[in-house]
N, CA, C and O atoms as a Tripos MOL2 file, in Angstrom:
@<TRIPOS>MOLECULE
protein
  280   279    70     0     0
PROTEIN
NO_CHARGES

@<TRIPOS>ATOM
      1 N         -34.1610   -9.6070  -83.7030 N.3       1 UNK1
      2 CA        -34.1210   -9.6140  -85.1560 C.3       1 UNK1
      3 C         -32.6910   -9.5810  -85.6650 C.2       1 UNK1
      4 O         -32.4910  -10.1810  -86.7220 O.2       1 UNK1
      5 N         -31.3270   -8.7760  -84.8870 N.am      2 UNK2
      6 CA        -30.5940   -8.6660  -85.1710 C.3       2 UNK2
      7 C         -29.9200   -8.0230  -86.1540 C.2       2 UNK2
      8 O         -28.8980   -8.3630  -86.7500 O.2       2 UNK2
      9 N         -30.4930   -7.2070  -86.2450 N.am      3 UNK3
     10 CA        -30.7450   -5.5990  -86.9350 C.3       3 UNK3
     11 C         -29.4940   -4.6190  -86.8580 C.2       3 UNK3
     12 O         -29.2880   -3.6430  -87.5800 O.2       3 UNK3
     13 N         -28.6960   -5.1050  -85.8050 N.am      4 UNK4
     14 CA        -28.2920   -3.9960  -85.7140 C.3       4 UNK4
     15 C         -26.7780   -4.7740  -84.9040 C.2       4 UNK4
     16 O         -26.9390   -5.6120  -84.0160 O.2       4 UNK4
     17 N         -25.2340   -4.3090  -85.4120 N.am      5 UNK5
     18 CA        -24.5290   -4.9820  -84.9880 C.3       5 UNK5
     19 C         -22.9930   -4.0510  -85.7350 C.2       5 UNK5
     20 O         -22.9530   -2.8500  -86.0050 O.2       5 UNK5
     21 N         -22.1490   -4.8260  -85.8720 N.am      6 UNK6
     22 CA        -21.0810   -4.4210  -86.2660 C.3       6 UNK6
     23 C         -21.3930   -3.4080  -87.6910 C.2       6 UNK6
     24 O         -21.0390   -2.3090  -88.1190 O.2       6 UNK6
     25 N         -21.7370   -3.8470  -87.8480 N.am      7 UNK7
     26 CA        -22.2260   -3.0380  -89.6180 C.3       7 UNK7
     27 C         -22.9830   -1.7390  -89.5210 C.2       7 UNK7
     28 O         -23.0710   -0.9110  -90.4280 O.2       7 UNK7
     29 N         -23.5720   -1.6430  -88.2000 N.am      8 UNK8
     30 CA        -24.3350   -0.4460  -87.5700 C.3       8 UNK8
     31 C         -23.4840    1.0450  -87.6680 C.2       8 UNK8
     32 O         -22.3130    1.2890  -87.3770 O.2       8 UNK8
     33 N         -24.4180    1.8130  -88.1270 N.am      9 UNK9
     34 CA        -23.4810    3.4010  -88.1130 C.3       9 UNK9
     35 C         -23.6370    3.9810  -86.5530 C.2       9 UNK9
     36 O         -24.6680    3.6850  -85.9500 O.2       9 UNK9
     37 N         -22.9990    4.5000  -86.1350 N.am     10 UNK10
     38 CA        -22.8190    4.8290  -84.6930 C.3      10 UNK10
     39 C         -23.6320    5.7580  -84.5600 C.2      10 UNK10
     40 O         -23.7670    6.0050  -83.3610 O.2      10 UNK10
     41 N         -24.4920    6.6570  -85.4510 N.am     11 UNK11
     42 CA        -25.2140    7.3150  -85.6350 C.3      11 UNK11
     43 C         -26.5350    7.1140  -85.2010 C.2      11 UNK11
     44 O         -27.3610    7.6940  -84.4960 O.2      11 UNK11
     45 N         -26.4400    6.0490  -85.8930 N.am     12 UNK12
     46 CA        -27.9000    4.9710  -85.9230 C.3      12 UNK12
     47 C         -27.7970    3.9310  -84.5410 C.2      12 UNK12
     48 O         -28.8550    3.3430  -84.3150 O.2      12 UNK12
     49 N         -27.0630    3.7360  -83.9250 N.am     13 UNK13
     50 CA        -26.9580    3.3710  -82.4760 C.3      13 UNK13
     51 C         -27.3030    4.3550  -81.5480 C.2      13 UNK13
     52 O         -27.9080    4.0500  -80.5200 O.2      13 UNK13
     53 N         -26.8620    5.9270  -81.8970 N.am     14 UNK14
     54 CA        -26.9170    6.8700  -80.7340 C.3      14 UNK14
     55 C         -27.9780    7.0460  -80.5930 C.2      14 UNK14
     56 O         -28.4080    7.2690  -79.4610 O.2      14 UNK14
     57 N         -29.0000    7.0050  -81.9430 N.am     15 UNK15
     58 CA        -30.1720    7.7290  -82.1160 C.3      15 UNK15
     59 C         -31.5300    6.6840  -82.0000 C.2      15 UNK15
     60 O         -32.6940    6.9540  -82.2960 O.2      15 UNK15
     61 N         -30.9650    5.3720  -81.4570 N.am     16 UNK16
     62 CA        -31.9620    4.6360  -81.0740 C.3      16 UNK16
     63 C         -32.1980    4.6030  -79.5770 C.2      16 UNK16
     64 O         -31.1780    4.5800  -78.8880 O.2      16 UNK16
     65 N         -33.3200    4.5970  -78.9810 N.am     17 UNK17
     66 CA        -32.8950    4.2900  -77.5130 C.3      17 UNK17
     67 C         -32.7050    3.3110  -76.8480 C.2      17 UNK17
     68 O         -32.0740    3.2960  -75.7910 O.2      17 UNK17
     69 N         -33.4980    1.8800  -77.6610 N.am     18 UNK18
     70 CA        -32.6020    0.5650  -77.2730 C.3      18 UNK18
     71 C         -30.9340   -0.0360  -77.5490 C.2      18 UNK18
     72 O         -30.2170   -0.8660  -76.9880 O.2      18 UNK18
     73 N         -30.8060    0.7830  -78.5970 N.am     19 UNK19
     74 CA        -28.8920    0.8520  -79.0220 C.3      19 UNK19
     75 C         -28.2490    1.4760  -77.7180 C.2      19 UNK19
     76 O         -27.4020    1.1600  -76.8820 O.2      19 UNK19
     77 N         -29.1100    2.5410  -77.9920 N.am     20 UNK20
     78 CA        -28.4010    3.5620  -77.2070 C.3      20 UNK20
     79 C         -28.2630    3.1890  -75.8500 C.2      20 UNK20
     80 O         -27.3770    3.8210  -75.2760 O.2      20 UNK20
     81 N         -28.6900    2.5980  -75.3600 N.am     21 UNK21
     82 CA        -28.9200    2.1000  -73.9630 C.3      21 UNK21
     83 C         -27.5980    0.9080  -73.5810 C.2      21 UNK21
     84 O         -26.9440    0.6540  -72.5700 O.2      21 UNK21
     85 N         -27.6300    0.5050  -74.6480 N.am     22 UNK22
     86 CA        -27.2690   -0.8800  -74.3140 C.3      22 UNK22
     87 C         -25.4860   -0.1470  -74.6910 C.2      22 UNK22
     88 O         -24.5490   -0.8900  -74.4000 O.2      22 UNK22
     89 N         -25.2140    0.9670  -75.1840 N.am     23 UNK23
     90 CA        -23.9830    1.1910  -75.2490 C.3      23 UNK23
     91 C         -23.4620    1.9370  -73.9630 C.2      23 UNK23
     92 O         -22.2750    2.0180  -73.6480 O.2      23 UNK23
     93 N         -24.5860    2.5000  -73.2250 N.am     24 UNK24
     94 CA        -24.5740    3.0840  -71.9190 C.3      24 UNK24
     95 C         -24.3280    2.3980  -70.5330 C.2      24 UNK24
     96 O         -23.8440    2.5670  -69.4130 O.2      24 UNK24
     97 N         -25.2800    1.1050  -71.7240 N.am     25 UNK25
     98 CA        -24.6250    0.3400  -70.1260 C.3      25 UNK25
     99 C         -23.5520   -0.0360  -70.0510 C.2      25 UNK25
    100 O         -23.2370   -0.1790  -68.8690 O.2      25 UNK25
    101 N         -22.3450   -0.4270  -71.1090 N.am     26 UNK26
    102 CA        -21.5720   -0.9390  -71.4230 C.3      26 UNK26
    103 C         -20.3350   -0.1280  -71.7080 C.2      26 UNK26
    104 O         -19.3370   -0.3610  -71.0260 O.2      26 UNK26
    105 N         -20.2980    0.6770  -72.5170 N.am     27 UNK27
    106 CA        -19.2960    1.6700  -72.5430 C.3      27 UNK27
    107 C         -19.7130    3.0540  -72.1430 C.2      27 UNK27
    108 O         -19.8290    3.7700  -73.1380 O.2      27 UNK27
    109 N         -19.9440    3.5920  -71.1530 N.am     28 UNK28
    110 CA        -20.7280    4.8010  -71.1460 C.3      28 UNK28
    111 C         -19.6210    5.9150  -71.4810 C.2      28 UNK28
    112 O         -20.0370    6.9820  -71.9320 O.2      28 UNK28
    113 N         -18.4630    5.7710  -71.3230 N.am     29 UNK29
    114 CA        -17.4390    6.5740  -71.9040 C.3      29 UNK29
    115 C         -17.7580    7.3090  -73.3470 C.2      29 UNK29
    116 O         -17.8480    8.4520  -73.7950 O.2      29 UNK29
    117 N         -17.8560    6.1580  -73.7240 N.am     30 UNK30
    118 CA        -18.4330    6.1900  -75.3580 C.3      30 UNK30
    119 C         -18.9850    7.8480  -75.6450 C.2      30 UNK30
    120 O         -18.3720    8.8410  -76.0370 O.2      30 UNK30
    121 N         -20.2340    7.6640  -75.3060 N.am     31 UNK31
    122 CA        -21.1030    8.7020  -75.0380 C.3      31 UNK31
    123 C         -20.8100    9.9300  -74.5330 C.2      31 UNK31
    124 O         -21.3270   11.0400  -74.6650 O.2      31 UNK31
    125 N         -19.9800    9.5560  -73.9960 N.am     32 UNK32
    126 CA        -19.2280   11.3450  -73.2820 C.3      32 UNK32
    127 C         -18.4090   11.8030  -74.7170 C.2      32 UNK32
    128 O         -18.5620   12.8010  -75.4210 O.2      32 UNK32
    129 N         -17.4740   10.6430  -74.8430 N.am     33 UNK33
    130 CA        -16.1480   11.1730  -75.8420 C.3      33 UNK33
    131 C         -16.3710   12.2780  -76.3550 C.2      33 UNK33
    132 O         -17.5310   12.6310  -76.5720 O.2      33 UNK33
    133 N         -15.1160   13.2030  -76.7140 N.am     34 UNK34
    134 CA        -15.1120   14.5440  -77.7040 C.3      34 UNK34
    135 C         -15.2360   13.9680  -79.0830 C.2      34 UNK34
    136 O         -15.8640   14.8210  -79.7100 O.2      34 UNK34
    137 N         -15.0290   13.2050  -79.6910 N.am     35 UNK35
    138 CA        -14.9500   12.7580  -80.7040 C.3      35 UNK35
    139 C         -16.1800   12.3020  -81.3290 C.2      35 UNK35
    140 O         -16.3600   12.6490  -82.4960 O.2      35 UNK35
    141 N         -17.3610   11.3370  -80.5590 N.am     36 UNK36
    142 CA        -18.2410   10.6200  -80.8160 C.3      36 UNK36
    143 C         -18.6770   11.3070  -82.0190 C.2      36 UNK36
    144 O         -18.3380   10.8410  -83.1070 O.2      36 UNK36
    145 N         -19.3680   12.3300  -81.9600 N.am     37 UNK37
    146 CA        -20.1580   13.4520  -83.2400 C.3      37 UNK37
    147 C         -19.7440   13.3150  -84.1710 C.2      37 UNK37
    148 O         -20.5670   13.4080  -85.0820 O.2      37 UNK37
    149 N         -17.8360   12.9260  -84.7270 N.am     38 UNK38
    150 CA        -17.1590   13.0010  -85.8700 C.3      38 UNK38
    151 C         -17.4410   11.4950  -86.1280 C.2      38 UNK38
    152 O         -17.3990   11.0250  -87.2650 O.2      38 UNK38
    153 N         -17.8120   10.5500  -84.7160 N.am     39 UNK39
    154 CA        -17.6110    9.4070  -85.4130 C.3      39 UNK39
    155 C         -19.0260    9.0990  -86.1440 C.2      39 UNK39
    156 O         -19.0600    8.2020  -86.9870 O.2      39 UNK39
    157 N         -19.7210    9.5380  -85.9560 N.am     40 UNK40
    158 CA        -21.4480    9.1400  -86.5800 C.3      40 UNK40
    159 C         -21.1820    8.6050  -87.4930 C.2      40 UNK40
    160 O         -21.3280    7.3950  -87.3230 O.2      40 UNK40
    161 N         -20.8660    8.8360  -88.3920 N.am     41 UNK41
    162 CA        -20.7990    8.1840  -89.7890 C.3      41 UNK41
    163 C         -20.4580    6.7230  -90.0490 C.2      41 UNK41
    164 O         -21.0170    5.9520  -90.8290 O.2      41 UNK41
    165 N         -19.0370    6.4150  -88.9300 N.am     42 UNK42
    166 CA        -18.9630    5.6720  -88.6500 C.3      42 UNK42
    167 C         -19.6370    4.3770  -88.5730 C.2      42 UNK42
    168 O         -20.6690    4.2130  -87.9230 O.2      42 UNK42
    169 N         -18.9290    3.2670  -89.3740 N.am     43 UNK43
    170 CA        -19.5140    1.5770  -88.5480 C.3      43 UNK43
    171 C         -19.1220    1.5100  -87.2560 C.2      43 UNK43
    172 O         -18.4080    2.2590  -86.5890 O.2      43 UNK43
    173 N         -19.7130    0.4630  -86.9840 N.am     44 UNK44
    174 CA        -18.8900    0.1470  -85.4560 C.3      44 UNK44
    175 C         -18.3060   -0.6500  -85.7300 C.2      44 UNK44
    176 O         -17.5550   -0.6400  -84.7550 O.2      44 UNK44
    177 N         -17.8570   -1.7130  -86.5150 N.am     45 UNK45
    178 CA        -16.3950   -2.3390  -86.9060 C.3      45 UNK45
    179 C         -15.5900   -1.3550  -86.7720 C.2      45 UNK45
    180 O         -14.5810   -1.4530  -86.0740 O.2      45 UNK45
    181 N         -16.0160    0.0850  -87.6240 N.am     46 UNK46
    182 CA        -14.3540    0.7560  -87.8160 C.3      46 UNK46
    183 C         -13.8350    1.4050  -86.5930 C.2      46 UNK46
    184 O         -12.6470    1.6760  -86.4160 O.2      46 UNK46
    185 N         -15.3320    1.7660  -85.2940 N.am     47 UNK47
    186 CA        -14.3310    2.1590  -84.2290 C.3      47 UNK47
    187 C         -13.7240    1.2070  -83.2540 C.2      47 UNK47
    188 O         -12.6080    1.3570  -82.7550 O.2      47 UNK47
    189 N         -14.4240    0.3570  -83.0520 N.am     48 UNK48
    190 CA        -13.9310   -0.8110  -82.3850 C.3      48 UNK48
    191 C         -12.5240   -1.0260  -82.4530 C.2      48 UNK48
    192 O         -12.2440   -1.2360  -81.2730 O.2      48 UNK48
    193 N         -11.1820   -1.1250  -83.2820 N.am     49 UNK49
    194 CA        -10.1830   -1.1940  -83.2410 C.3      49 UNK49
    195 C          -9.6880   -0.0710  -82.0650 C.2      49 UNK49
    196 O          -8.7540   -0.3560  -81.3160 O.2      49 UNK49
    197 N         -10.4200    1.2710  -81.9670 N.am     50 UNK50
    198 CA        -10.0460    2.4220  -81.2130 C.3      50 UNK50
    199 C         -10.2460    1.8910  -79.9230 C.2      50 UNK50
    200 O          -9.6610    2.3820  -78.9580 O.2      50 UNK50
    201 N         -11.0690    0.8680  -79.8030 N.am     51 UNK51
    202 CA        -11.4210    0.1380  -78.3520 C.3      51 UNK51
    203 C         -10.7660   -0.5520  -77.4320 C.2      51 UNK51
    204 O         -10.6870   -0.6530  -76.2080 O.2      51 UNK51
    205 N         -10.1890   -1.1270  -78.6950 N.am     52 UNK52
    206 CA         -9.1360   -2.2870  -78.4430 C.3      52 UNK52
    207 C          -8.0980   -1.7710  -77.1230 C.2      52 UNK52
    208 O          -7.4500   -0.7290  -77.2260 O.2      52 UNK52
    209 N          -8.0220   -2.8240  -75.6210 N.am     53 UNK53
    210 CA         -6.9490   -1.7730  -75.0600 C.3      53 UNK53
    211 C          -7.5650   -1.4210  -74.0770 C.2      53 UNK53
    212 O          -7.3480   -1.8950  -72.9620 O.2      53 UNK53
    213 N          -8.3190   -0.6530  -74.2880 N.am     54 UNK54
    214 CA         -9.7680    0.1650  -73.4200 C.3      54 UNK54
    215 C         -10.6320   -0.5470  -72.7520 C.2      54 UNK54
    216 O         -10.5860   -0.8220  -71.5530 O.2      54 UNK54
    217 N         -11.5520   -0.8970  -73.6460 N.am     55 UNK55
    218 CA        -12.7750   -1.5960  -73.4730 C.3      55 UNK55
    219 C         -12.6800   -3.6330  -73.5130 C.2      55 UNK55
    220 O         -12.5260   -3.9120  -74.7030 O.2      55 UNK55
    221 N         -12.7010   -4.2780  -73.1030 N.am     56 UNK56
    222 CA        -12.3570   -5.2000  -73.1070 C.3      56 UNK56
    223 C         -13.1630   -6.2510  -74.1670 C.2      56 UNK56
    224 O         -14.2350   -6.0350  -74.7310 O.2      56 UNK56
    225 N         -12.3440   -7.4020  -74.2530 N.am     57 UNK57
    226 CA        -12.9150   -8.3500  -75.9040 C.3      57 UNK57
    227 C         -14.2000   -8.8370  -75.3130 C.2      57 UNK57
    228 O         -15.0010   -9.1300  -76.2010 O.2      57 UNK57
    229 N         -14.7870   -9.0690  -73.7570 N.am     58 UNK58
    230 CA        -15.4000   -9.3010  -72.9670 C.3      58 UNK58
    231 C         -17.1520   -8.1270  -73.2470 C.2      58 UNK58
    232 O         -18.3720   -8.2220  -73.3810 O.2      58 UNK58
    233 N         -16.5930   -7.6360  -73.2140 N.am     59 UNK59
    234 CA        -17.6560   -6.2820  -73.0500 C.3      59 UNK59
    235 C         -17.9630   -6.0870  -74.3150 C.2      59 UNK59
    236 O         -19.1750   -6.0330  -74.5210 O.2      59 UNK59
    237 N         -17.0360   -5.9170  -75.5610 N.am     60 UNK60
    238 CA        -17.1220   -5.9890  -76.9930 C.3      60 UNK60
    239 C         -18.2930   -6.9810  -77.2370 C.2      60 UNK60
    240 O         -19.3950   -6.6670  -77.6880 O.2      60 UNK60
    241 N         -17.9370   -8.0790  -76.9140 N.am     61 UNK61
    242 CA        -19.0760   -8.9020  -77.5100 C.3      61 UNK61
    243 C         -20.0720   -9.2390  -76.3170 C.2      61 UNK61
    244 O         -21.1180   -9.7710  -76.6860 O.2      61 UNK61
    245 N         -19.9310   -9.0260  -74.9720 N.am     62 UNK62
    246 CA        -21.3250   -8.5820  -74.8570 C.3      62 UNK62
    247 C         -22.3810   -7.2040  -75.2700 C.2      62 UNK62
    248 O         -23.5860   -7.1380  -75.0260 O.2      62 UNK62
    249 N         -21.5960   -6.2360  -75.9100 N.am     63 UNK63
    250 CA        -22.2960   -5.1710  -76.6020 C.3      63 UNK63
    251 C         -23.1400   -5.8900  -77.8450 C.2      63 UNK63
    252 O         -24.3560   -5.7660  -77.9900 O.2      63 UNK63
    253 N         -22.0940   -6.8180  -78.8880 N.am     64 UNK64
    254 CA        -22.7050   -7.3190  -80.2710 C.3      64 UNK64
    255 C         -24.1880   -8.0050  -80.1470 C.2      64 UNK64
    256 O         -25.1560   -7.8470  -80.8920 O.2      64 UNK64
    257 N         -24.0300   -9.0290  -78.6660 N.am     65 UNK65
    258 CA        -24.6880   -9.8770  -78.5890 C.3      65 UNK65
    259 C         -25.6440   -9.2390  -78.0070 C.2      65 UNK65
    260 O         -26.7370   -9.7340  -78.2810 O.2      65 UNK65
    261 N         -25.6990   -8.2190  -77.2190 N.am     66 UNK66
    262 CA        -26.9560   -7.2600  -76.9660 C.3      66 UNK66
    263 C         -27.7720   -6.7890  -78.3610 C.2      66 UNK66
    264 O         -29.0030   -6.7770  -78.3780 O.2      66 UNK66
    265 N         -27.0400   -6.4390  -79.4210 N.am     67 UNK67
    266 CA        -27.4790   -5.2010  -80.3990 C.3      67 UNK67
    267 C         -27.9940   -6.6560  -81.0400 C.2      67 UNK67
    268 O         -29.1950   -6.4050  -81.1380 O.2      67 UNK67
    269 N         -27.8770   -7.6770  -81.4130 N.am     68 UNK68
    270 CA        -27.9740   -8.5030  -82.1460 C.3      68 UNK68
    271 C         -29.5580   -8.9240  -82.0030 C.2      68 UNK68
    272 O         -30.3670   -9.1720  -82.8970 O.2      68 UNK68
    273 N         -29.7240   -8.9210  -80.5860 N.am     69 UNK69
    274 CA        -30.6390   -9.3530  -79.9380 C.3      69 UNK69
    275 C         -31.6400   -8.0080  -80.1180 C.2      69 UNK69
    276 O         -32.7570   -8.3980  -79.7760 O.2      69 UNK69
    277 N         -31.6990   -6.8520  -80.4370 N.am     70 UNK70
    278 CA        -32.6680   -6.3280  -80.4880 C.3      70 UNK70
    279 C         -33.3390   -6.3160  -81.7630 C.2      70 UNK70
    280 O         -34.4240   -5.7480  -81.8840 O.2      70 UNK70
@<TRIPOS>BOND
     1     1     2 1
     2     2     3 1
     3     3     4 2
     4     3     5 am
     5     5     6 1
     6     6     7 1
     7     7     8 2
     8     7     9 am
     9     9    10 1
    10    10    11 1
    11    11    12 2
    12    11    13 am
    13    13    14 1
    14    14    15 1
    15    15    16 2
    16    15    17 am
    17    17    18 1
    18    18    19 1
    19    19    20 2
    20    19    21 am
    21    21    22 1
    22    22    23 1
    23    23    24 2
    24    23    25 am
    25    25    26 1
    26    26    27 1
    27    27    28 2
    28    27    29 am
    29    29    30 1
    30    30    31 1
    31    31    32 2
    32    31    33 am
    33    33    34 1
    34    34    35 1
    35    35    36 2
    36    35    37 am
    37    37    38 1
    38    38    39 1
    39    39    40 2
    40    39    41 am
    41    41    42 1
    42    42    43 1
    43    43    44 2
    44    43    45 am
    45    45    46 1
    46    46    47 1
    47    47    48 2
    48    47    49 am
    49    49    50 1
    50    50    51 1
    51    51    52 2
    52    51    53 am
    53    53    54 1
    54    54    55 1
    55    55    56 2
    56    55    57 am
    57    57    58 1
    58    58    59 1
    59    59    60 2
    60    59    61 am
    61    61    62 1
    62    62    63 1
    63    63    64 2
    64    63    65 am
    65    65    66 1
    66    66    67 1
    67    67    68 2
    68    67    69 am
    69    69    70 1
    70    70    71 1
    71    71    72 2
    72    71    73 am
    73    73    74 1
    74    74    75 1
    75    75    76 2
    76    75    77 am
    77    77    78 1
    78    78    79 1
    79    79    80 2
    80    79    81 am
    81    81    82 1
    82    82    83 1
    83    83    84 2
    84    83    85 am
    85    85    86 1
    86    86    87 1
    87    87    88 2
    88    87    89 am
    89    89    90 1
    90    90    91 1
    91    91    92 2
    92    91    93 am
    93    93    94 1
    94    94    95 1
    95    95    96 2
    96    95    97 am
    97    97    98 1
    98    98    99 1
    99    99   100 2
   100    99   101 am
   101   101   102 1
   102   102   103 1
   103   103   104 2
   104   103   105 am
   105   105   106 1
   106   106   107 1
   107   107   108 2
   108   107   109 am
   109   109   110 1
   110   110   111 1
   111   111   112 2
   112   111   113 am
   113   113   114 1
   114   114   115 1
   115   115   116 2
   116   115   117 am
   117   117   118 1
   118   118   119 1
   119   119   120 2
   120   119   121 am
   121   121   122 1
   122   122   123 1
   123   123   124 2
   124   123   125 am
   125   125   126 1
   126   126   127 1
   127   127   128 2
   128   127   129 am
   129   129   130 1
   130   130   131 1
   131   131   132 2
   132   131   133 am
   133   133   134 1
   134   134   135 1
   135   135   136 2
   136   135   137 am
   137   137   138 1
   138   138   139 1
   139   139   140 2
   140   139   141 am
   141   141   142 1
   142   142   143 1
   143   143   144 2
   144   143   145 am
   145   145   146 1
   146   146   147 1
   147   147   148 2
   148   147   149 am
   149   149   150 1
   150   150   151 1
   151   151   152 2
   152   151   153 am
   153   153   154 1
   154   154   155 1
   155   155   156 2
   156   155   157 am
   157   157   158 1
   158   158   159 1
   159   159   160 2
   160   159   161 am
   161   161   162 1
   162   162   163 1
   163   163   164 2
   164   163   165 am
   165   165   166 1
   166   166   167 1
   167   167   168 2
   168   167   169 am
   169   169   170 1
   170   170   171 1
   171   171   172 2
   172   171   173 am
   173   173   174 1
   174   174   175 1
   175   175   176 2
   176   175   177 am
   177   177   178 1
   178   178   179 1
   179   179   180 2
   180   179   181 am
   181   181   182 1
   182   182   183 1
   183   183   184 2
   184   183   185 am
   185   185   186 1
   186   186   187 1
   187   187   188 2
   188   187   189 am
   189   189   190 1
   190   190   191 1
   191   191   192 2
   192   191   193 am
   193   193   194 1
   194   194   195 1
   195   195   196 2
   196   195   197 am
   197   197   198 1
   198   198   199 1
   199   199   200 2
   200   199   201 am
   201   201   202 1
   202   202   203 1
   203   203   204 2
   204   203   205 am
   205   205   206 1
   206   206   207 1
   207   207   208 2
   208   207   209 am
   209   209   210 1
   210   210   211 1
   211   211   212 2
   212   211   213 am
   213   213   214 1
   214   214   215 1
   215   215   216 2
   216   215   217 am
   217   217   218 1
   218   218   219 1
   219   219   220 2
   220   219   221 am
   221   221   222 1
   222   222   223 1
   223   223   224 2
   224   223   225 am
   225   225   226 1
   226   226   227 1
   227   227   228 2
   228   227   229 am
   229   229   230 1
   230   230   231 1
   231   231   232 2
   232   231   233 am
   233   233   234 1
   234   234   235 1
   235   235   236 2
   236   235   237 am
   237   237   238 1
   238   238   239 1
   239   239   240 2
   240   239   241 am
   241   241   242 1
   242   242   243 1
   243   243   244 2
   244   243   245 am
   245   245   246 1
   246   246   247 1
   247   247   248 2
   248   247   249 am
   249   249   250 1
   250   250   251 1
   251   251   252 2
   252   251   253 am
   253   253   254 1
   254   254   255 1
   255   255   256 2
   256   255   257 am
   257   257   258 1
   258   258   259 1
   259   259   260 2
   260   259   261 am
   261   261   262 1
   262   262   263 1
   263   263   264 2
   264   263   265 am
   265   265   266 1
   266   266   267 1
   267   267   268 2
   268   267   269 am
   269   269   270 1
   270   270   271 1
   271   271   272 2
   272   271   273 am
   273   273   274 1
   274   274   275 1
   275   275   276 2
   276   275   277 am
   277   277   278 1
   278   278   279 1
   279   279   280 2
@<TRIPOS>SUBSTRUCTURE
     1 UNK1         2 RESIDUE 1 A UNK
     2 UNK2         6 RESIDUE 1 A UNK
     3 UNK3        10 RESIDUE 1 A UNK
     4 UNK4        14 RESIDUE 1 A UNK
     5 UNK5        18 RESIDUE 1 A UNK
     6 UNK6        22 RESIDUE 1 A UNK
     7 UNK7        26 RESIDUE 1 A UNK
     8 UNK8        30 RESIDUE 1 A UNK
     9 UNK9        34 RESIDUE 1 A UNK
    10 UNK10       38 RESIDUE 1 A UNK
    11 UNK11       42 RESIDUE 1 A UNK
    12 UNK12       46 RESIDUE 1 A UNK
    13 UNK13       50 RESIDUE 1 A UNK
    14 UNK14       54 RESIDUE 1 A UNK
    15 UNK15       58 RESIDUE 1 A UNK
    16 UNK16       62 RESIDUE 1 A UNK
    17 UNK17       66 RESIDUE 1 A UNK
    18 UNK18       70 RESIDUE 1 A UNK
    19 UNK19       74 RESIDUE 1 A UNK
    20 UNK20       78 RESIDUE 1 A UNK
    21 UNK21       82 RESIDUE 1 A UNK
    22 UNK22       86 RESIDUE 1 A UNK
    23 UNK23       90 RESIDUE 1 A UNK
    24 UNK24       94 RESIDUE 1 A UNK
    25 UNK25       98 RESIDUE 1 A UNK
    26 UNK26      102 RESIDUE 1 A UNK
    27 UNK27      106 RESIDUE 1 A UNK
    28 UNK28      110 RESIDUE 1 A UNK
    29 UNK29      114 RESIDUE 1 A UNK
    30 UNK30      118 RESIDUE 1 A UNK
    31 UNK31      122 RESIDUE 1 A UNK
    32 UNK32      126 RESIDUE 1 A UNK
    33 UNK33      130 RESIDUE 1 A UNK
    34 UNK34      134 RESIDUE 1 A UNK
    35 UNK35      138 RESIDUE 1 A UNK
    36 UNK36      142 RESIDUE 1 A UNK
    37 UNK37      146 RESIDUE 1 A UNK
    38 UNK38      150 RESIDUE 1 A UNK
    39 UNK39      154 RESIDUE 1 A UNK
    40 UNK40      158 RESIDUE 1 A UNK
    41 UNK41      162 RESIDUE 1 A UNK
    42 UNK42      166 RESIDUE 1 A UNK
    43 UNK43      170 RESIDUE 1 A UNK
    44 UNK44      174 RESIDUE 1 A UNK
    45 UNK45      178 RESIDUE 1 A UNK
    46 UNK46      182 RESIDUE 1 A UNK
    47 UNK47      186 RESIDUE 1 A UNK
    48 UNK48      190 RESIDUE 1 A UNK
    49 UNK49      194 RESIDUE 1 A UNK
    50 UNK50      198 RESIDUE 1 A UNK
    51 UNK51      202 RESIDUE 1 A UNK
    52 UNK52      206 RESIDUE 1 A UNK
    53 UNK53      210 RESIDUE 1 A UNK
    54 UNK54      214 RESIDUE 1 A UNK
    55 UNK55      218 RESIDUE 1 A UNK
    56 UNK56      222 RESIDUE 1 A UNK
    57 UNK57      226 RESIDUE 1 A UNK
    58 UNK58      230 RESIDUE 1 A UNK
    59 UNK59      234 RESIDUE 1 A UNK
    60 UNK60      238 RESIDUE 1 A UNK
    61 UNK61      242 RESIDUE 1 A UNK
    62 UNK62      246 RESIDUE 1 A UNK
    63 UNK63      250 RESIDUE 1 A UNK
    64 UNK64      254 RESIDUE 1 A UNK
    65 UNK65      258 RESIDUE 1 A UNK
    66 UNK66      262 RESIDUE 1 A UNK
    67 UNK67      266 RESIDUE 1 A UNK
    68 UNK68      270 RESIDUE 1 A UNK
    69 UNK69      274 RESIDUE 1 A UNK
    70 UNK70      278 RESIDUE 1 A UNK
């Protein structure tokens, strides 16, 4: 349906279990971070720049194209 993507609150990714999954498989760091909790509120456009570096442009958009797809 594509429901769910850059515009997504990280909140609303954690708290799904098909989001959630698909960020596990992909960044599982993510999920550990000390920070994650502050980021909830968060889009995932706005953390993604924090990615940049880290996580690769590779993995980035195979995350989108996962979430897109659910």
């Amino acid at each position: 349906m594509g429901t769910f993507g850059v515009d997504s609150p990280i909140g609303v990714l954690l708290d799904n279990p098909r989001t959630r999954a698909v960020l596990q498989k992909h960044v599982p760091a993510l999920l550990k971070h000390p920070l994650v909790s502050a980021a909830r509120g968060m889009r995932l456009r706005d953390v993604l720049p924090f990615a940049r570096g880290t996580v690769s442009e590779k993995t980035i958009a195979s995350v989108l194209a996962e979430l897109a797809a659910i």
